[in-house]
N, C-alpha and C positions, 0 to 999 in steps of 0.2 A: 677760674672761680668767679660767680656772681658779685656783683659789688654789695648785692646783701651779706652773704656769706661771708666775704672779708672784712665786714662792718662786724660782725659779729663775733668774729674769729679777732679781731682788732680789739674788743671790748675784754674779750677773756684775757688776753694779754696784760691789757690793761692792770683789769680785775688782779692778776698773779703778782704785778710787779708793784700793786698798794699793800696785796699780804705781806709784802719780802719787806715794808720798810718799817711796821713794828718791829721783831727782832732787829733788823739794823742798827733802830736807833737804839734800842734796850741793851742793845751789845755795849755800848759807846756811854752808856748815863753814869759806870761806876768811874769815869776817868774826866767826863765833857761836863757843863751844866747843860740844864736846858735850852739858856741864852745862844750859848756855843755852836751849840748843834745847830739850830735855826739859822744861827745866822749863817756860817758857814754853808748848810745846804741852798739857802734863799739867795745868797751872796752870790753864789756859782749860775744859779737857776737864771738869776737878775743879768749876767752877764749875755748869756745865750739870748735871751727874749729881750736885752735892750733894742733889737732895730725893728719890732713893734710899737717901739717910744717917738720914733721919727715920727717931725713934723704930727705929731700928739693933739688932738683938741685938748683943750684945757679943760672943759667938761667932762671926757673922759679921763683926764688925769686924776681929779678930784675922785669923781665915782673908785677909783681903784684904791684912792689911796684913804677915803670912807674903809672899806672892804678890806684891805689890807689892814690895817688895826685890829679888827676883830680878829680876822686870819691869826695875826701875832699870838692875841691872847689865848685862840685857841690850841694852838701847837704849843706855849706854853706850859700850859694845863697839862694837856696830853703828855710829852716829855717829865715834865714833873711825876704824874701817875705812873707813868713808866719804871722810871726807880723805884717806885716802893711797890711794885706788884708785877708780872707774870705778864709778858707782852701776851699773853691771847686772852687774858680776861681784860685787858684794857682794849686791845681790837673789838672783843665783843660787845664791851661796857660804851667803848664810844660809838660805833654803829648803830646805838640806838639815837642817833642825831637825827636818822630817817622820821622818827617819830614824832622832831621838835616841830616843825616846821607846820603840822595840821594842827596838832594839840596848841601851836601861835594862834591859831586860828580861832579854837572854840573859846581860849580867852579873850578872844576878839569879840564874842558873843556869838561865831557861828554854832549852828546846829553841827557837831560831830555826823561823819558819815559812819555807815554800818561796818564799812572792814576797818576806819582807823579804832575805833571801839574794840574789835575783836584781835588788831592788832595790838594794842596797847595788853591788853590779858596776856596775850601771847607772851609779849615781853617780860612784862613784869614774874608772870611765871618762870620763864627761860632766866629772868637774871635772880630771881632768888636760890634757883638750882643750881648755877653756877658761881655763884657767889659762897654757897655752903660745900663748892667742889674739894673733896680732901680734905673737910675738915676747917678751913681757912677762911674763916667770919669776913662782913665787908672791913675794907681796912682806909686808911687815909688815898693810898695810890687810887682806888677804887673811885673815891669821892670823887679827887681832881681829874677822872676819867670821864664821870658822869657830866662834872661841870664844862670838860672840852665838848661832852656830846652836845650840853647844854649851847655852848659857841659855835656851835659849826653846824646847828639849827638855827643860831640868829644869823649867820654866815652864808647861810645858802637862802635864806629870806631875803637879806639886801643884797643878794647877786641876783635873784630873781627881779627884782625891782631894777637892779643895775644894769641890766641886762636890754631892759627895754629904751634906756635911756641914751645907750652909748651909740655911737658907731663902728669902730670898730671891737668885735670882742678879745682879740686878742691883744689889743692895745690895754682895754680894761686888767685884763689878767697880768700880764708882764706889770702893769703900773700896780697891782695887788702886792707883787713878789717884790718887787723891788722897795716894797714899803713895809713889807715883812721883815726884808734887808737892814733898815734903816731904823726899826725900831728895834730889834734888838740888839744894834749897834749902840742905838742912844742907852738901853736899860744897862748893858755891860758898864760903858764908860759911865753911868751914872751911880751902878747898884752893887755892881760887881768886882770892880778893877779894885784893889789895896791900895794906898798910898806907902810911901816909905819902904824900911827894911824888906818885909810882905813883895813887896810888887815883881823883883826880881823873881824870889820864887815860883810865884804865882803865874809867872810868863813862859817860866823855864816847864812849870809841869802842861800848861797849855799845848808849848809847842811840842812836846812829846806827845802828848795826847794826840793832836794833830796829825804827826807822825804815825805814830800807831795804828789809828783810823784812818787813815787821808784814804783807802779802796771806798770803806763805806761812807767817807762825804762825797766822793766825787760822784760813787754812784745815788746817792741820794737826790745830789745838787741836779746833775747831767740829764740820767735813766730815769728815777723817778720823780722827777718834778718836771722840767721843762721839757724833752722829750715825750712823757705820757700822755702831756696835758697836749700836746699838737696830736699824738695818737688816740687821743681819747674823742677829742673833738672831730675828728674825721668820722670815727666809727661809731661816733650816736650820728650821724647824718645820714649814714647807710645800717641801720637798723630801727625796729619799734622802740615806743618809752617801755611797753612790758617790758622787751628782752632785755632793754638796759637794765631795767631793774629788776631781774629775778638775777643777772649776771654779777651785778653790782653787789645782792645783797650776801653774798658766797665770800665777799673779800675776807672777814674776819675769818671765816673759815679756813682760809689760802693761810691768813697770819699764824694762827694755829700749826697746820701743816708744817710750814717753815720754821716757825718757832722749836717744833721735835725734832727736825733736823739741823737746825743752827744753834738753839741755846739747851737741847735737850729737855724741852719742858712738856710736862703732858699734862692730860686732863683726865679725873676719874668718869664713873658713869653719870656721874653729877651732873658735873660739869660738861659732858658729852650732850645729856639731854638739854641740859640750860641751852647750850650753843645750838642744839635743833632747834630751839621753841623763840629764840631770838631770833634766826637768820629766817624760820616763818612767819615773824611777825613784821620781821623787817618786808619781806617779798608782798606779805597783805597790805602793808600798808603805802606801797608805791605802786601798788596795781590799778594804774586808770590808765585813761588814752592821753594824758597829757606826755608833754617828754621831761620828764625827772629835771626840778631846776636846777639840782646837785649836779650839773654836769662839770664844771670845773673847779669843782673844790678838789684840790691837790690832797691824798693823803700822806 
């Protein structure tokens, strides 16, 4: 098979195994916090990409560990919306992050171009349809969906910047994860952990939790994090930015899919259209000849 081919056929893989990790984590939010999850999945991820850290510039340590905060807040975000809504209206709600990163722009004072314009319509139509899917107004999960998309447009703008800066990029990315690690290691022991009578408990229901899920953190931490991102990175080098990005903008749709066979959730005709008129708007609005700066933002 051509090395284009396998770039391609690398990216769809990709693409399948970021559907598979909403439900994942949405399976996991009635028993984890958000805290938990992250850390735990970043924690695992961080182990595998530490010997990207070897002998480190320090320049690029900083740049990841920049990048990695925002990262934090926005899985966050994301996790949090989780719980209170429908892992494929929050895949859908957040893949409009495509969007943040030109629309940075025109508040920069640029002139908008002709398809982010006609992409943004798209969108907004697609998430009003989806949002009124079965009857189910926007709701709080919704919001902090929006605001992760919100982050991981500011997220893929200082990866673009960071990108230019470092040497190596996989040192960048592992120094991101491991900073993902370490921040919501500090928010638990600062925000979350009980004192006193409380703490006992509170350990005892973690560690079952733990238990319970430990399939879907490993595969979260292992398969879809550190794994993808060396899979991902291979196969935008043997493919176009289009085909990344008409490939890429499918993901929500894959969460979706997953989501009826994992948590049984479905979508009315509503909500079917909303999710065509987003995943179009998403594909218009990454359509140029550059190569998508979103190439390793982890979903």
């Amino acid at each position: 098979m051509p090395h284009h081919l396998r770039g391609i056929a690398a990216l769809l893989v990709v693409t399948l195994v970021w559907g598979t990790t909403f439900p994942a984590m949405k399976d996991m939010t009635g028993s984890l916090s958000a805290n938990w999850i992250v850390l735990v999945r970043f924690a695992l991820a961080s182990l595998l990409l530490s010997p990207f850290l070897w002998r480190a510039r320090r320049a690029d340590l900083v740049q990841g560990a920049l990048v990695g905060v925002v990262l934090f807040v926005c899985y966050v975000c994301q996790i949090e919306g989780l719980a209170l809504t429908s892992s494929n209206r929050n895949a859908f709600v957040t893949g409009l992050n495509v969007l943040v990163v030109p629309l940075l722009g025109v508040l920069a004072g640029r002139a908008p171009e002709r398809r982010i314009v006609v992409a943004l319509l798209l969108a907004l139509a697609g998430l009003f349809a989806l949002c009124w899917d079965g009857g189910l107004s926007w709701g709080r999960g919704d919001t902090l969906a929006l605001v992760a998309a919100l982050c991981f447009g500011v997220y893929v703008k200082m990866m673009e910047g960071a990108t230019r800066k470092v040497d190596k990029l996989m040192t960048l990315t592992a120094a991101q994860i491991v900073t993902v690690a370490l921040c919501a290691a500090l928010w638990l022991a600062v925000k979350e952990v009980p004192d006193g009578a409380a703490a006992a408990r509170y350990w005892a229901g973690v560690a079952e939790a733990l238990r319970q899920y430990s399939t879907n953190l490993v595969y979260l931490g292992v398969v879809a994090t550190a794994a993808i991102i060396s899979l991902q990175t291979w196969g935008q080098s043997h493919s176009t930015a289009n085909e990344a990005a008409v490939i890429y903008a499918f993901e929500p749709g894959c969460a979706a899919i997953f989501a009826y066979f994992w948590l049984n959730e479905t979508l009315a005709w509503t909500g079917l259209l909303g999710a065509a008129l987003l995943i179009s708007g998403m594909i218009v609005s990454q359509w140029s000849t550059e190569r998508p700066s979103a190439a390793l933002a982890p979903e």
